[in-house]
DOGU-571071 format. One record per atom (N, C-alpha, C, CB): y, x, z; residue number from 1; atom name; residue in one letter. Coordinates in nm, 3 decimals, padded with zeros to 5 digits. Each point is the difference from the previous one (the first is absolute). Last residue first. Glycine has a CB too. Layout:
<recs>
REC      yy      xx      zz domi titi drennu
REC       Y       X       Z  NUM   CA      a
...
</recs>
This chain:
<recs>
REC      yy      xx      zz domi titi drennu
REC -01.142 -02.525  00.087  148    N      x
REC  00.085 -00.098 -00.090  148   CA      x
REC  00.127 -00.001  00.042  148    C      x
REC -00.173 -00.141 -00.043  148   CB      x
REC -00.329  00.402  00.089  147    N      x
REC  00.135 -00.010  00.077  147   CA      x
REC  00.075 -00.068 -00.099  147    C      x
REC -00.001  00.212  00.147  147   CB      x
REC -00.496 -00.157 -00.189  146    N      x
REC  00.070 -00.040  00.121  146   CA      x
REC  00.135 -00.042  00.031  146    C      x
REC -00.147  00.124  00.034  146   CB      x
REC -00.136  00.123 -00.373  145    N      x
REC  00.090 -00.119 -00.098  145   CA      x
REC  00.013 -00.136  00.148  145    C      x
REC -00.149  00.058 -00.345  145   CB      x
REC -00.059  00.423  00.299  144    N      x
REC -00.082 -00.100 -00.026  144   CA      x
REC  00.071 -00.180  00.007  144    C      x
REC -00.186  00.212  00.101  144   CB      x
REC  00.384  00.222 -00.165  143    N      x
REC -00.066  00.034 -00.063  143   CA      x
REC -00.103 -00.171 -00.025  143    C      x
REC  00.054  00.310  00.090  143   CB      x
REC  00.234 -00.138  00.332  142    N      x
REC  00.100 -00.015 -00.155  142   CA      x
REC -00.111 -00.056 -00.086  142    C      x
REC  00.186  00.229  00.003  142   CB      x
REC -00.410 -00.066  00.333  141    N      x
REC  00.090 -00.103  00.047  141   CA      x
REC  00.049 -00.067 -00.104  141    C      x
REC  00.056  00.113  00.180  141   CB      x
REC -00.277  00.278 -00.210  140    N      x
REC -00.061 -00.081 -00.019  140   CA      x
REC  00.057 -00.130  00.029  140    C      x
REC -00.150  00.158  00.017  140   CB      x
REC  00.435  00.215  00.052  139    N      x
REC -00.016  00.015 -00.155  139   CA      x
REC -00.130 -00.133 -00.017  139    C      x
REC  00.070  00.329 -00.039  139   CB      x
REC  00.026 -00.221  00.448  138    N      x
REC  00.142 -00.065 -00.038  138   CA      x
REC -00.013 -00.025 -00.181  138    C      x
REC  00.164  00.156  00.230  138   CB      x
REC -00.512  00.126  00.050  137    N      x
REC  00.003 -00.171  00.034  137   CA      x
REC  00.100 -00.120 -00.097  137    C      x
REC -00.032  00.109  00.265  137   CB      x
REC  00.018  00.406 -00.301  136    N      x
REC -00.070 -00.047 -00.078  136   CA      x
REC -00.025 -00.195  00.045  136    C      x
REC -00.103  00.303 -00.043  136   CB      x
REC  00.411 -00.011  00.280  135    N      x
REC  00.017  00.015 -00.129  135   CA      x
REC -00.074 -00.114 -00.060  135    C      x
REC  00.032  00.244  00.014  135   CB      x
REC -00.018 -00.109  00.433  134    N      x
REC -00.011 -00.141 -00.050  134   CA      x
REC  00.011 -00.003 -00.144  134    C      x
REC  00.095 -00.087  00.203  134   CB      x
REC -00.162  00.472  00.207  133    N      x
REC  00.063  00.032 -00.161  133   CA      x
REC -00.040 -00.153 -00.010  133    C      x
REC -00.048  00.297 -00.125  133   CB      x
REC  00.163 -00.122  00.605  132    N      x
REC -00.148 -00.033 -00.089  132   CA      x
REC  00.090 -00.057 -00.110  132    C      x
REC -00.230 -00.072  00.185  132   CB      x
REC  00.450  00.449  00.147  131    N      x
REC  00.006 -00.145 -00.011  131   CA      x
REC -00.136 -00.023 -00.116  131    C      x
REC  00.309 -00.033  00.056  131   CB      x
REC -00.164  00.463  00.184  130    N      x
REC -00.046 -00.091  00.126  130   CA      x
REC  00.032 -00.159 -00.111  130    C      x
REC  00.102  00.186  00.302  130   CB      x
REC  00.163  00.228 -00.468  129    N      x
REC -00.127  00.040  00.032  129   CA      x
REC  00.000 -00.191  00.108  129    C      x
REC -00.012  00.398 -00.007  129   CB      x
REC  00.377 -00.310 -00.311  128    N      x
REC -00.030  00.126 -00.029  128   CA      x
REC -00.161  00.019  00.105  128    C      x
REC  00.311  00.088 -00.063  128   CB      x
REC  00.021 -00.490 -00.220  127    N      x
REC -00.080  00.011  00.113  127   CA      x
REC -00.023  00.198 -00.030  127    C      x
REC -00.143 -00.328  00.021  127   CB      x
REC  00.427  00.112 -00.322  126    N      x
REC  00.079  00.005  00.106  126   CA      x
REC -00.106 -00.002  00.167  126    C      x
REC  00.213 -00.135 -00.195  126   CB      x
REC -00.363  00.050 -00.238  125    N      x
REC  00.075  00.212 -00.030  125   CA      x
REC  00.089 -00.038  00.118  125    C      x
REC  00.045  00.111 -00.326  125   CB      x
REC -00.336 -00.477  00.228  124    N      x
REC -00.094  00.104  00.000  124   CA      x
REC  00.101  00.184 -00.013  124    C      x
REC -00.217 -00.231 -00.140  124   CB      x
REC  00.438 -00.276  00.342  123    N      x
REC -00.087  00.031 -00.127  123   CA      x
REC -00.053  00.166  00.025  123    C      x
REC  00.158 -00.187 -00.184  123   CB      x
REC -00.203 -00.171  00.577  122    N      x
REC  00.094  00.120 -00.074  122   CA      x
REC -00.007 -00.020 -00.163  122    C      x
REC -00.057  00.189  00.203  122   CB      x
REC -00.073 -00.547  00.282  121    N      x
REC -00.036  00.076 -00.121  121   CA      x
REC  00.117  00.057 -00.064  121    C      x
REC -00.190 -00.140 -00.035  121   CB      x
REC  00.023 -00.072  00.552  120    N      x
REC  00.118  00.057 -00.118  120   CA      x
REC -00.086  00.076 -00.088  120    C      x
REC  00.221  00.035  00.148  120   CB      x
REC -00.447 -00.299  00.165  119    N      x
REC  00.142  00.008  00.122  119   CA      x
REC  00.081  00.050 -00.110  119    C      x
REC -00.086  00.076  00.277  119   CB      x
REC -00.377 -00.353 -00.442  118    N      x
REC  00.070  00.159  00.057  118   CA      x
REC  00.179 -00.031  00.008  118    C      x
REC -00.219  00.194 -00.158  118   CB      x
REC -00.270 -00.509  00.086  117    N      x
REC  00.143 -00.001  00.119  117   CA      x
REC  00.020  00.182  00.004  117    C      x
REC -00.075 -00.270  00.212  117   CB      x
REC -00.162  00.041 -00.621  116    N      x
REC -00.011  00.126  00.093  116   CA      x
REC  00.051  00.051  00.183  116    C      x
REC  00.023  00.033 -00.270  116   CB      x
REC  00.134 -00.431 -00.066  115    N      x
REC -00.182  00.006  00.036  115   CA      x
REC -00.038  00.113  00.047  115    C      x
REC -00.067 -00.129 -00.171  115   CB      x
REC  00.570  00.072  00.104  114    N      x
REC -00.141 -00.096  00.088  114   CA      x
REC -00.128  00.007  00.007  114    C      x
REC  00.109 -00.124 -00.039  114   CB      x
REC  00.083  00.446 -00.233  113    N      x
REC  00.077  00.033  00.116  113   CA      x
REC -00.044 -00.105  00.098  113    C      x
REC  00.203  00.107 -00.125  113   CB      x
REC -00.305 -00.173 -00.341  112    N      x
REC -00.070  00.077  00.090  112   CA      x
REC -00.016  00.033  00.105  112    C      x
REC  00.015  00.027 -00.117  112   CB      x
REC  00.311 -00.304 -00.085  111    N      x
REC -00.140 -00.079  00.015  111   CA      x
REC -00.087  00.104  00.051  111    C      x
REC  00.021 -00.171 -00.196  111   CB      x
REC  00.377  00.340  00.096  110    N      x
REC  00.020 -00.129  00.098  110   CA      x
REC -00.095 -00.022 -00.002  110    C      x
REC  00.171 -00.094 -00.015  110   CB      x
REC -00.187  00.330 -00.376  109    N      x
REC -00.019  00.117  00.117  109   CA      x
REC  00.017 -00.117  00.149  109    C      x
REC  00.145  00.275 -00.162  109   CB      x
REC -00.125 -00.459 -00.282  108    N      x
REC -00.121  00.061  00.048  108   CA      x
REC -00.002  00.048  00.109  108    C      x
REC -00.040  00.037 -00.173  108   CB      x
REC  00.452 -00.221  00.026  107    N      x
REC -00.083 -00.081  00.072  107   CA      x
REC -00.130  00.033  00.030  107    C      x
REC  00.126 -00.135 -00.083  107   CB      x
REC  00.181  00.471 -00.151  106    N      x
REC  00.027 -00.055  00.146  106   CA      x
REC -00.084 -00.099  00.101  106    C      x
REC  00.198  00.034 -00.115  106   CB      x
REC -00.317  00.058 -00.339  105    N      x
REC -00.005  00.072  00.076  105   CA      x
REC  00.014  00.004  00.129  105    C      x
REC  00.029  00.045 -00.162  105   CB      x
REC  00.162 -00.366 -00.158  104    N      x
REC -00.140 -00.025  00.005  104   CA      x
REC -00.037  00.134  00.100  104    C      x
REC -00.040 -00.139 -00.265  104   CB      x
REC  00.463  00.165  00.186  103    N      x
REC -00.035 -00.151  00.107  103   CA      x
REC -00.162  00.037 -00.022  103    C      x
REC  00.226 -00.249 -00.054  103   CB      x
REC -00.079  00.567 -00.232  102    N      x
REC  00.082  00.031  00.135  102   CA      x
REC -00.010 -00.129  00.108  102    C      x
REC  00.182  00.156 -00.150  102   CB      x
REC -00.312 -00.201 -00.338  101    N      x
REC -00.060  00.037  00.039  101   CA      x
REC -00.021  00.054  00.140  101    C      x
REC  00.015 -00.019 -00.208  101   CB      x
REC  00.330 -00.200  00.044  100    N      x
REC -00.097 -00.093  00.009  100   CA      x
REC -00.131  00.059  00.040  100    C      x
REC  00.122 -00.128 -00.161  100   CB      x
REC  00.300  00.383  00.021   99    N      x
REC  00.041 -00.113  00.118   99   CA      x
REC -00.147 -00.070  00.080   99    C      x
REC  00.245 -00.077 -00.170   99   CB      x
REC -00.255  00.335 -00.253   98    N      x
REC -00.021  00.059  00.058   98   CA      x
REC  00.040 -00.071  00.168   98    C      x
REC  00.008  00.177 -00.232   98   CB      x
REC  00.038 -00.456 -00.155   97    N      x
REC -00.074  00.075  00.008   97   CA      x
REC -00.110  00.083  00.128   97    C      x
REC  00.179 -00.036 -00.182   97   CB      x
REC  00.227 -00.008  00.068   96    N      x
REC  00.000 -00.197  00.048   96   CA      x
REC -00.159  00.034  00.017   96    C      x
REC  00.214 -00.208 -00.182   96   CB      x
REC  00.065  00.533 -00.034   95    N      x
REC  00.031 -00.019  00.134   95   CA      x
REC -00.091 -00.072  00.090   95    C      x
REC  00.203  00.015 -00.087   95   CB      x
REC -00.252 -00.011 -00.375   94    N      x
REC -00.066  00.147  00.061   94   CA      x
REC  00.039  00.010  00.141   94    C      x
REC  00.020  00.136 -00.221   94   CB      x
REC  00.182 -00.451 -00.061   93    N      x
REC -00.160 -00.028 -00.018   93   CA      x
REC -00.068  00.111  00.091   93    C      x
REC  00.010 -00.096 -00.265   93   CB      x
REC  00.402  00.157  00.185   92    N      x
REC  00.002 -00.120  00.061   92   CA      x
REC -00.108 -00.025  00.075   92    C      x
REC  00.124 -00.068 -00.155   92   CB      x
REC -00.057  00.374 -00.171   91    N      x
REC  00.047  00.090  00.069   91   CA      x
REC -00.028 -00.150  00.131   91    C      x
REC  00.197  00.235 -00.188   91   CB      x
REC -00.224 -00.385 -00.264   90    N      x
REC -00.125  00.100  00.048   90   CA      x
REC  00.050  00.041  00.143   90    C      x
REC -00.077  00.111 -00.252   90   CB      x
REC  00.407 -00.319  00.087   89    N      x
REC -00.092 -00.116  00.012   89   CA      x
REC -00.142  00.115  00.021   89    C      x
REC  00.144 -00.242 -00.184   89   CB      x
REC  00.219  00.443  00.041   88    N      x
REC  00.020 -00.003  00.103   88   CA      x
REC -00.089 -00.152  00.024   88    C      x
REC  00.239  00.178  00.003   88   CB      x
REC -00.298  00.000 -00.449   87    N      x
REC  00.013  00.153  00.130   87   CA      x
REC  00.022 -00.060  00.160   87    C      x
REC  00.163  00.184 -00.198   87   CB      x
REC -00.142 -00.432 -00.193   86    N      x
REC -00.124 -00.053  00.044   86   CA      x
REC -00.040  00.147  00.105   86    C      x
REC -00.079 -00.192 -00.254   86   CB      x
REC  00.559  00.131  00.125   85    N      x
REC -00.086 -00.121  00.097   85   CA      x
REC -00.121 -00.043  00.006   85    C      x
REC  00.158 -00.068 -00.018   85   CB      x
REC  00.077  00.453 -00.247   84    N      x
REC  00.007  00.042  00.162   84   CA      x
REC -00.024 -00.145  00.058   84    C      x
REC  00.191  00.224  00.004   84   CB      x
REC -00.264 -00.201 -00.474   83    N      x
REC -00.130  00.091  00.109   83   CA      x
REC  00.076 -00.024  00.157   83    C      x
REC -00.092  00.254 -00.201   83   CB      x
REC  00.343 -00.529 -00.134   82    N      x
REC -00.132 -00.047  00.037   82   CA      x
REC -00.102  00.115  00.066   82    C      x
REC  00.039 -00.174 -00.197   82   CB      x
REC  00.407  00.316  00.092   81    N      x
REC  00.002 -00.099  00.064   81   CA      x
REC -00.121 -00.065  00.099   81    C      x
REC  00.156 -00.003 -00.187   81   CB      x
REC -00.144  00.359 -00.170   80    N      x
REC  00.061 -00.010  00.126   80   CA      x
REC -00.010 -00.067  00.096   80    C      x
REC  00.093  00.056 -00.101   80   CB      x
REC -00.164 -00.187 -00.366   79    N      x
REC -00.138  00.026  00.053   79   CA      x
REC  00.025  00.083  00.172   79    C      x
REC -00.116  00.032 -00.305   79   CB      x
REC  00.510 -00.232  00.054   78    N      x
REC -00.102 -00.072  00.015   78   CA      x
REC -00.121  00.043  00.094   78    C      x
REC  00.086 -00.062 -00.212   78   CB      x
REC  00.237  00.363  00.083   77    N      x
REC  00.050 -00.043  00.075   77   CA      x
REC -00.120 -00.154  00.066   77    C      x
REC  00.265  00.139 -00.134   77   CB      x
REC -00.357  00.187 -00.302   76    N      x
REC  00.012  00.053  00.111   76   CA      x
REC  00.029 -00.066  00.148   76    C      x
REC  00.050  00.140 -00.177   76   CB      x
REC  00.027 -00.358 -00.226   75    N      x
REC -00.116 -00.016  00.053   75   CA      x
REC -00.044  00.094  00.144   75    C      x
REC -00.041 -00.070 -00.260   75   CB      x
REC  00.470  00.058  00.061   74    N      x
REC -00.021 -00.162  00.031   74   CA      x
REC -00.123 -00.022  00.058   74    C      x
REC  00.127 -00.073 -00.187   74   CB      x
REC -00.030  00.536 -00.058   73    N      x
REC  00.121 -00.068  00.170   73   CA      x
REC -00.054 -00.080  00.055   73    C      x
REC  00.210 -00.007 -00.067   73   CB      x
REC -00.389  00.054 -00.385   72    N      x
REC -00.062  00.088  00.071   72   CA      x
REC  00.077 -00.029  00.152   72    C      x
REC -00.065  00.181 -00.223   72   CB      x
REC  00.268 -00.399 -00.135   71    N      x
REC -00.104 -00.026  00.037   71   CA      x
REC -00.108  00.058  00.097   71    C      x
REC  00.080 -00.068 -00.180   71   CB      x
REC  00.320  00.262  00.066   70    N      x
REC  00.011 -00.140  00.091   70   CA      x
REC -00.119 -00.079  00.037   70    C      x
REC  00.202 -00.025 -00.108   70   CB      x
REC -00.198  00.393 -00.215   69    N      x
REC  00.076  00.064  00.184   69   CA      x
REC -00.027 -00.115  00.065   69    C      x
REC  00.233  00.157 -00.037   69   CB      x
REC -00.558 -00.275 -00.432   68    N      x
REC  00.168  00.050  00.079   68   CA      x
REC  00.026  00.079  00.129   68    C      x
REC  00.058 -00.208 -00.085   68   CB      x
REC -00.500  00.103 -00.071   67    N      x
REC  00.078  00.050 -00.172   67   CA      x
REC  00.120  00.048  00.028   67    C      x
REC -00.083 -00.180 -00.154   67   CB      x
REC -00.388  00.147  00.502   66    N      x
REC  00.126 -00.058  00.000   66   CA      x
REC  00.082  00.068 -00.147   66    C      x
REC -00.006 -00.029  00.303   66   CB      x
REC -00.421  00.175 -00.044   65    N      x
REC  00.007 -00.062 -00.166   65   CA      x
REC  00.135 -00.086  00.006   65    C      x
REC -00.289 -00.034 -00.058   65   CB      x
REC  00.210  00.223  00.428   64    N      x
REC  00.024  00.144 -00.116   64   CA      x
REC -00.013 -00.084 -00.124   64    C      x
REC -00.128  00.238  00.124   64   CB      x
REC  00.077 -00.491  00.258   63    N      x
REC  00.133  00.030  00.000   63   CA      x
REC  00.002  00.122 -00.124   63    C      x
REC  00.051 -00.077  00.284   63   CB      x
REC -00.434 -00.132 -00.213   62    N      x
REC  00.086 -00.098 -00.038   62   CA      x
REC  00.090  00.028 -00.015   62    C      x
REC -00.075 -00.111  00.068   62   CB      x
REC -00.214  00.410  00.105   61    N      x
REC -00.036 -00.007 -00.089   61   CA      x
REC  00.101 -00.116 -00.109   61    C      x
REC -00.231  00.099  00.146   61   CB      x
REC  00.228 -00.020  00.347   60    N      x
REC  00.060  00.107 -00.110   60   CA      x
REC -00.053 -00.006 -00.093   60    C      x
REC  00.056  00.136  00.113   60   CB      x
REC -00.217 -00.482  00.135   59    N      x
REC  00.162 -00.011  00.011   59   CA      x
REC  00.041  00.113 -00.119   59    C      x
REC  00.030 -00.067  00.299   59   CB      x
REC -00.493  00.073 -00.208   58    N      x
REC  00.066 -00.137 -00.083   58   CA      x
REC  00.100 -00.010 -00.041   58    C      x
REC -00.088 -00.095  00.093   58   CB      x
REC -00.030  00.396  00.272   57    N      x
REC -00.051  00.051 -00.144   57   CA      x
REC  00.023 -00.120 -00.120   57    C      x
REC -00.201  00.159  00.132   57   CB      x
REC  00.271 -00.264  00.305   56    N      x
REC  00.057  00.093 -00.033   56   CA      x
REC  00.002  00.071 -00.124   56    C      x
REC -00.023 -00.016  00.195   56   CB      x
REC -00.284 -00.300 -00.013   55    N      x
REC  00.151 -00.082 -00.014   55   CA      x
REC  00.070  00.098 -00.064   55    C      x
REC  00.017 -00.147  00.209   55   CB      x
REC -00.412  00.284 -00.053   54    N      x
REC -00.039 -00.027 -00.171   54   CA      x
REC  00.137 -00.057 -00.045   54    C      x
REC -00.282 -00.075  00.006   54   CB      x
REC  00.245  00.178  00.508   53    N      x
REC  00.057  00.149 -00.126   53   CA      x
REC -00.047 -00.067 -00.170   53    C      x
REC -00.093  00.280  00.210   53   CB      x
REC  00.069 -00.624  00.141   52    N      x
REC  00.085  00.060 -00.023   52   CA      x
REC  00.043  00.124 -00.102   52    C      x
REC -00.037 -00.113  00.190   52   CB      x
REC -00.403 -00.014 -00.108   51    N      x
REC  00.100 -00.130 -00.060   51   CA      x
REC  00.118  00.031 -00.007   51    C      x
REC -00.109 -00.159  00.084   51   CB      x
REC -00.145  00.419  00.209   50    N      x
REC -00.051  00.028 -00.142   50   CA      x
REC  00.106 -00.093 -00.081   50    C      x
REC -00.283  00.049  00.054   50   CB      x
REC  00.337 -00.137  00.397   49    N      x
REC  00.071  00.102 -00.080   49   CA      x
REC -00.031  00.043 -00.083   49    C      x
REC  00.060  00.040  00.119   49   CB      x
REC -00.292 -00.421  00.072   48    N      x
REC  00.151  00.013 -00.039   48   CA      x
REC  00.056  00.106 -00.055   48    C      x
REC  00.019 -00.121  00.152   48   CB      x
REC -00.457  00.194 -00.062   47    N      x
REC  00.007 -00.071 -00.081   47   CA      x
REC  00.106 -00.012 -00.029   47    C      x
REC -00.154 -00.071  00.043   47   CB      x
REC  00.131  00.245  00.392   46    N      x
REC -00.030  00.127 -00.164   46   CA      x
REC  00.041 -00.094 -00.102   46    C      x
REC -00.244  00.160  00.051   46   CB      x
REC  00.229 -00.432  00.353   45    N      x
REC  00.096  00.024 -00.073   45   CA      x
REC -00.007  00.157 -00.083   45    C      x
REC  00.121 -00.178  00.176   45   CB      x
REC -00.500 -00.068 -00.022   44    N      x
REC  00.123 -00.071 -00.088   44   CA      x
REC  00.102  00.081  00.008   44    C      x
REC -00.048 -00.222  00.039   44   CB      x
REC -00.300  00.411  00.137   43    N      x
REC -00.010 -00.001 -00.112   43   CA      x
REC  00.083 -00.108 -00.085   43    C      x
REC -00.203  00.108  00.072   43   CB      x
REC  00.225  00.019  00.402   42    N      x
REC  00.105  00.107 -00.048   42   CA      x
REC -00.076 -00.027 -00.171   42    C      x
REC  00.063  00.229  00.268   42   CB      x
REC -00.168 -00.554  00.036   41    N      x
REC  00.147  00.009 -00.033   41   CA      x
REC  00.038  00.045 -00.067   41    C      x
REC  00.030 -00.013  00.121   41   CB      x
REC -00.481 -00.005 -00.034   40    N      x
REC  00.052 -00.074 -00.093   40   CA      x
REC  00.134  00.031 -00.015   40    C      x
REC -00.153 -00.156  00.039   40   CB      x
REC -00.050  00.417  00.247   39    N      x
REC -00.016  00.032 -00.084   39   CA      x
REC -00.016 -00.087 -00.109   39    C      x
REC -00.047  00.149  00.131   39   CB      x
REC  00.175 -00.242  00.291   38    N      x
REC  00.094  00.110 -00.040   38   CA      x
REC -00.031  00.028 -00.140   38    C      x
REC  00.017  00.103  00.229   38   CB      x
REC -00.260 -00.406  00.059   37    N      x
REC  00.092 -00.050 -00.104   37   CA      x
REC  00.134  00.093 -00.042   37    C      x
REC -00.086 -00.230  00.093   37   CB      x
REC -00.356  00.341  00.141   36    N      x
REC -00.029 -00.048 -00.171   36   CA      x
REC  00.123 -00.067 -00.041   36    C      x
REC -00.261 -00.054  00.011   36   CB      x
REC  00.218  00.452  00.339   35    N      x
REC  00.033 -00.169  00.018   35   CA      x
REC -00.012 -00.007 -00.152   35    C      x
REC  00.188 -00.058  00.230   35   CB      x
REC -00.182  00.515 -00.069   34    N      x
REC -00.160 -00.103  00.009   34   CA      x
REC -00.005 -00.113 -00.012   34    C      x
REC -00.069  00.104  00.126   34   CB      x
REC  00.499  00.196 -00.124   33    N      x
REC -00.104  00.039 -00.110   33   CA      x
REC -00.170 -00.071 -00.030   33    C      x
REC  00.151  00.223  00.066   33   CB      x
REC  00.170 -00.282  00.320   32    N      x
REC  00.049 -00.086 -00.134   32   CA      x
REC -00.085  00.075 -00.138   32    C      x
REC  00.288 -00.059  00.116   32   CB      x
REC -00.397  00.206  00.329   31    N      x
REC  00.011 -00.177 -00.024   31   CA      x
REC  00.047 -00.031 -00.072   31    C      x
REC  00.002 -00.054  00.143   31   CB      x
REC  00.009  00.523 -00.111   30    N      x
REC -00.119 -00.021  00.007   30   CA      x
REC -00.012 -00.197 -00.055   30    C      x
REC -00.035  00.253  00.223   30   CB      x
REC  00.476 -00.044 -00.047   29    N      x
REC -00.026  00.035 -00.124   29   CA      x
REC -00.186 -00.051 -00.120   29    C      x
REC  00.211  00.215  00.161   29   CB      x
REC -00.070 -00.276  00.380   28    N      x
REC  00.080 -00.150 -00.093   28   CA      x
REC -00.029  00.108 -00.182   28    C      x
REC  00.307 -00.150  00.252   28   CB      x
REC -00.576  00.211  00.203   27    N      x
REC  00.042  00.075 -00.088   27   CA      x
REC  00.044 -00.106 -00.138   27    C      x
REC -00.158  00.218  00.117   27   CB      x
REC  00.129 -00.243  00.437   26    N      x
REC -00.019 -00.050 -00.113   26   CA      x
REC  00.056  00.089 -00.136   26    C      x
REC  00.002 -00.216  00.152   26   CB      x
REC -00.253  00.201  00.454   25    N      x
REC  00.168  00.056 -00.117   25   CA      x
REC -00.071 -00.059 -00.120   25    C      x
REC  00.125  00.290  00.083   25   CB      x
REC -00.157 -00.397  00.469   24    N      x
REC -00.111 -00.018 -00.138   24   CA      x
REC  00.203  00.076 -00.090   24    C      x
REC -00.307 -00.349  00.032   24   CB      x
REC  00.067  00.243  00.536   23    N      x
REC  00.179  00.078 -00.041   23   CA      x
REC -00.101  00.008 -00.171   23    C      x
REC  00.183  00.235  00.294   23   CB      x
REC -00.261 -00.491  00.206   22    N      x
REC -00.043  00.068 -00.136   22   CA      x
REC  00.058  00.025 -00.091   22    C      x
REC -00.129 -00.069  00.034   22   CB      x
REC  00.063  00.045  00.536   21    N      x
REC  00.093 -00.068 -00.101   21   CA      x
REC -00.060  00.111 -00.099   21    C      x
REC  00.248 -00.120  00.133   21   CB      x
REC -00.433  00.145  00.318   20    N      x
REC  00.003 -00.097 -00.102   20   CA      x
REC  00.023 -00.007 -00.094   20    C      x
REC  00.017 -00.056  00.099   20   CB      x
REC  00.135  00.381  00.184   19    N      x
REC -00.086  00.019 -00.063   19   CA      x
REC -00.112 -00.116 -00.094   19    C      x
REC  00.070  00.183  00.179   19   CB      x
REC  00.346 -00.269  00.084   18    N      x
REC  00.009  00.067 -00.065   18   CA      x
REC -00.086  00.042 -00.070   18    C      x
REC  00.126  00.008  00.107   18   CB      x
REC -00.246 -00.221  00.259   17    N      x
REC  00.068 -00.108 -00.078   17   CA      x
REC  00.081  00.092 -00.165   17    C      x
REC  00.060 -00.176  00.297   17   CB      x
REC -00.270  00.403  00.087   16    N      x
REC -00.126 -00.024 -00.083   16   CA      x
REC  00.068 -00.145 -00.109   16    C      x
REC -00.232  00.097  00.237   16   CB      x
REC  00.550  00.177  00.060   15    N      x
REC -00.064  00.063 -00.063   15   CA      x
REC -00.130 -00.066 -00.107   15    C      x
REC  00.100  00.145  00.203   15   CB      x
REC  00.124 -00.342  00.190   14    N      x
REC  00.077  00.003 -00.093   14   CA      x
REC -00.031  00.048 -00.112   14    C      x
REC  00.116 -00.004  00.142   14   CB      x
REC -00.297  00.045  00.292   13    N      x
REC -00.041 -00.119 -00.049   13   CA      x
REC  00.044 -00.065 -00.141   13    C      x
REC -00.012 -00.012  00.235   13   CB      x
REC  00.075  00.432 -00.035   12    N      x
REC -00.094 -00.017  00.033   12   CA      x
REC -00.032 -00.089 -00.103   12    C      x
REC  00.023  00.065  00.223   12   CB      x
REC  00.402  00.042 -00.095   11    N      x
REC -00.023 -00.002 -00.082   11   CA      x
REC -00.176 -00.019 -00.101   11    C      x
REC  00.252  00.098  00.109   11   CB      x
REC -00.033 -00.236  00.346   10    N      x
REC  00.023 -00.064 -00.141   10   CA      x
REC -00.031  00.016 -00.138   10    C      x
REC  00.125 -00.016  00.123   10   CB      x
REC -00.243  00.280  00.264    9    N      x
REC -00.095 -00.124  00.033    9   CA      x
REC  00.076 -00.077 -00.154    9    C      x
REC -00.044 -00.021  00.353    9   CB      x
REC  00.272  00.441 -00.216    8    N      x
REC -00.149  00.003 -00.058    8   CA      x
REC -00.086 -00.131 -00.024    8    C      x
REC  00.002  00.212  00.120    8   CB      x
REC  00.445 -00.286  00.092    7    N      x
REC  00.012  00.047 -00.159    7   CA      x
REC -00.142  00.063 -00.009    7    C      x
REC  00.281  00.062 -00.032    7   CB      x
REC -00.282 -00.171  00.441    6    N      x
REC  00.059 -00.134 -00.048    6   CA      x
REC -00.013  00.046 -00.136    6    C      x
REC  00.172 -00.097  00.188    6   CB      x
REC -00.237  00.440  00.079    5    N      x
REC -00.111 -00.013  00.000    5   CA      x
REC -00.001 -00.179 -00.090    5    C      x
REC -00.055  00.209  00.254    5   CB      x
REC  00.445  00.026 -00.132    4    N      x
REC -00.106  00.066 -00.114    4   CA      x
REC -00.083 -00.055 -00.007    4    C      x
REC  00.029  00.172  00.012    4   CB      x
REC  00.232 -00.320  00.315    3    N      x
REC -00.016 -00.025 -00.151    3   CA      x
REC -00.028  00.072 -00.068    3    C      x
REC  00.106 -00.108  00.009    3   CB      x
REC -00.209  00.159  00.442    2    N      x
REC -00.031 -00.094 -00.088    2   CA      x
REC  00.057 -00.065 -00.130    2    C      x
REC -00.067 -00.006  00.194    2   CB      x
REC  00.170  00.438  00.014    1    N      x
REC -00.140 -00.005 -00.038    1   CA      x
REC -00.040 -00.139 -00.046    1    C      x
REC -00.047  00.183  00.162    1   CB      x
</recs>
């Protein structure tokens, strides 16, 4: 009987330290669609690739006006060359990019997570009931040019 009465009393007291704690989910799809520097990113690099496909259209146009096999070969191989390195300098750009936006975030949600003192945040498809949505905090966070 007395330890039961030991384990009721622990948990007693144990219970309201649990019910404390603040449990927040994040809807990481939502935060990047609201961050103003997603929507520079993703308009530089359209731009790049507009540029690119005019590259393309340039290229075949150079290579059909070619007179010779060889000549046509030589250029074909040229303009090759030069798409797959402004192909893989984009692809770079898009990493480095997306890398940067993934810290800046990260550091939103840390700064919330302190200022909120919550015990754990989710993203928004791995919470299923009991956590407060920060979404929109994380998106004013980002937004108002806090996090560096």
């Amino acid at each position: 009987m007395k330890k039961l009465l030991t384990l009721l009393a622990i948990l007693a007291f144990s219970t309201p330290v649990f019910a404390a704690d603040k449990y927040a989910s994040v809807d990481l799809d939502k935060v990047l669609k609201g961050y103003k520097k997603t929507e520079v990113i993703n308009k530089s690099i359209q731009e790049k690739e507009a540029a690119i496909r005019v590259f393309i259209v340039d290229a075949q146009k150079s290579v059909v006006a070619a007179t010779t096999d060889a000549e046509r070969k030589k250029r074909e191989d040229k303009y090759a060359k030069e798409l797959k390195s402004k192909m893989d300098a984009l692809q770079k750009e898009k990493i480095s990019a997306l890398q940067g936006l993934e810290k800046d975030v990260k550091k939103a949600i840390d700064a919330e997570g302190k200022k909120g003192v919550y015990a754990l945040i989710l993203t928004s498809n791995n919470a299923l009931y009991g956590t407060t949505d920060i979404t929109n905090d994380i998106i004013k966070t980002l937004n108002s040019g806090q996090i560096k």
